[in-house]
C-alpha positions as CSV (number, residue, x, y, z in Angstrom):
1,X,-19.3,7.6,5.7
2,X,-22.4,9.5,5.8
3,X,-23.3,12.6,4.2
4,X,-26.2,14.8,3.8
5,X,-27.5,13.2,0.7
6,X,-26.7,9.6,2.1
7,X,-24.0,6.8,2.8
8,X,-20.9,6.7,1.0
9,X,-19.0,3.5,0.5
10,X,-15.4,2.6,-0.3
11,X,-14.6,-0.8,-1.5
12,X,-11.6,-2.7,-0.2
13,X,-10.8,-3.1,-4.1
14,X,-9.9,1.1,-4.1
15,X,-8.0,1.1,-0.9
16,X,-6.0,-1.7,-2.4
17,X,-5.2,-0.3,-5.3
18,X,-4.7,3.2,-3.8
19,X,-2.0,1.4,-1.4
20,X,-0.2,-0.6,-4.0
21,X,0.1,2.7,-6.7
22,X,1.5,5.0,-3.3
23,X,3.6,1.8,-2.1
24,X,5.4,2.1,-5.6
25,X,6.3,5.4,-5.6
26,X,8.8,4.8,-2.8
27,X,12.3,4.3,-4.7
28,X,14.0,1.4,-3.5
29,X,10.8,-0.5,-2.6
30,X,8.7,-2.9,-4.9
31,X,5.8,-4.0,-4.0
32,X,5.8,-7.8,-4.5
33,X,3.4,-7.6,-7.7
34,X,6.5,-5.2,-9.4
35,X,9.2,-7.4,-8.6
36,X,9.1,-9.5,-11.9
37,X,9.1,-6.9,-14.2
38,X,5.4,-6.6,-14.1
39,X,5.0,-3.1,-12.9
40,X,1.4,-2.9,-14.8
41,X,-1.0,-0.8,-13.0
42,X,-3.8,-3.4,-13.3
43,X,-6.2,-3.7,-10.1
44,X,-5.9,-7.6,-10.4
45,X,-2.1,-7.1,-10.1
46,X,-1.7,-4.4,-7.9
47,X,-4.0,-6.3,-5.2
48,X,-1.6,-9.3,-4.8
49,X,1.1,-8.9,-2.0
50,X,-1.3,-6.1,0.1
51,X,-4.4,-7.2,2.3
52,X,-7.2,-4.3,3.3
53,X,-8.9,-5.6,7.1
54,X,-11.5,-3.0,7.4
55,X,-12.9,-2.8,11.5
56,X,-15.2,-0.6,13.0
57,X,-13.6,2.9,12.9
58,X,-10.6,1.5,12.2
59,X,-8.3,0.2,8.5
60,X,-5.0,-1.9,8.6
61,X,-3.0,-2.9,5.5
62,X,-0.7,-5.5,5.2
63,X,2.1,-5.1,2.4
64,X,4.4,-7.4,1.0
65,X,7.7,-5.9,-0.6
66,X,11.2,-6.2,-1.9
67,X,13.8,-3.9,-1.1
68,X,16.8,-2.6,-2.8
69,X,20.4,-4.2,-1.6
70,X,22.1,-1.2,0.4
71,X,18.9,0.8,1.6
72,X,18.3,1.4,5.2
73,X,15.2,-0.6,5.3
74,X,13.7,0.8,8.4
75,X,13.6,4.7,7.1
76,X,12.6,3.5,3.3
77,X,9.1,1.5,4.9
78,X,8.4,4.3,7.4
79,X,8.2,6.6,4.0
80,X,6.0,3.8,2.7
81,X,3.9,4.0,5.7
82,X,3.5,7.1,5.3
83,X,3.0,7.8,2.0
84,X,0.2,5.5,1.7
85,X,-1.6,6.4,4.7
86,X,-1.5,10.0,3.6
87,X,-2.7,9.0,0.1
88,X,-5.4,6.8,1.5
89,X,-6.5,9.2,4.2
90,X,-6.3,12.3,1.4
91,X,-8.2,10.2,-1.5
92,X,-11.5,8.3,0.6
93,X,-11.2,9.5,4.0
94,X,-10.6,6.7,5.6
95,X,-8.6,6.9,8.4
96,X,-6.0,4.3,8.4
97,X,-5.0,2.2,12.3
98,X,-2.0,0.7,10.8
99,X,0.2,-0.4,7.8
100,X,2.3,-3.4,8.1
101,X,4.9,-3.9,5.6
102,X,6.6,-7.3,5.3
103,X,10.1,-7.2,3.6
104,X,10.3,-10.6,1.7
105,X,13.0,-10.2,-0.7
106,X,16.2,-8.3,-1.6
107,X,17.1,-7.1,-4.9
108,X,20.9,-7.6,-5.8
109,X,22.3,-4.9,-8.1
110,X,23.2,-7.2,-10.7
């Protein structure tokens, strides 16, 4: 991004972690670095289970999750989807091509 005063970069590293904290505040859906109980809001753990690709004029993010048993998967991820692109878009201004969300797990209710 350029500005006036110069170029502005945004590192993968902050889209990550901007992606994994919006990705978590969808209920029923855990991104895979919550799933153990480890819900810590540590860049190093946040970053595992997502990948930033950043092109020319264009982002993707892949995410890895677990789901609750009994949601309706497909509207839960499109509110991920949206959530974080909004939250990316909104915090860097970096406009986001796509977000592709991998469901690896289930969650019993046990």
């Amino acid at each position: 991004m350029n500005n006036s005063i110069g170029v502005v970069k945004i590192s993968d590293d902050v889209i990550t972690v901007i992606a994994g904290i919006a990705a978590s505040e969808i209920k029923g859906v855990y991104p895979l670095f919550g799933v153990n109980g480890n819900n810590s809001l540590n860049k190093k753990v946040i970053s595992k289970g997502i990948k930033v690709t950043v092109g020319d004029n264009k982002t993707s993010i892949d995410i890895n999750v677990a789901v609750d048993y009994g949601i309706k998967i497909p509207y839960v991820i499109r509110e991920l989807q949206e959530n974080v692109k909004n939250q990316i878009e909104t915090f860097t201004g970096v406009k986001i091509q796509e977000i592709n969300v991998c469901v690896q797990k289930v969650l019993s209710k046990a």
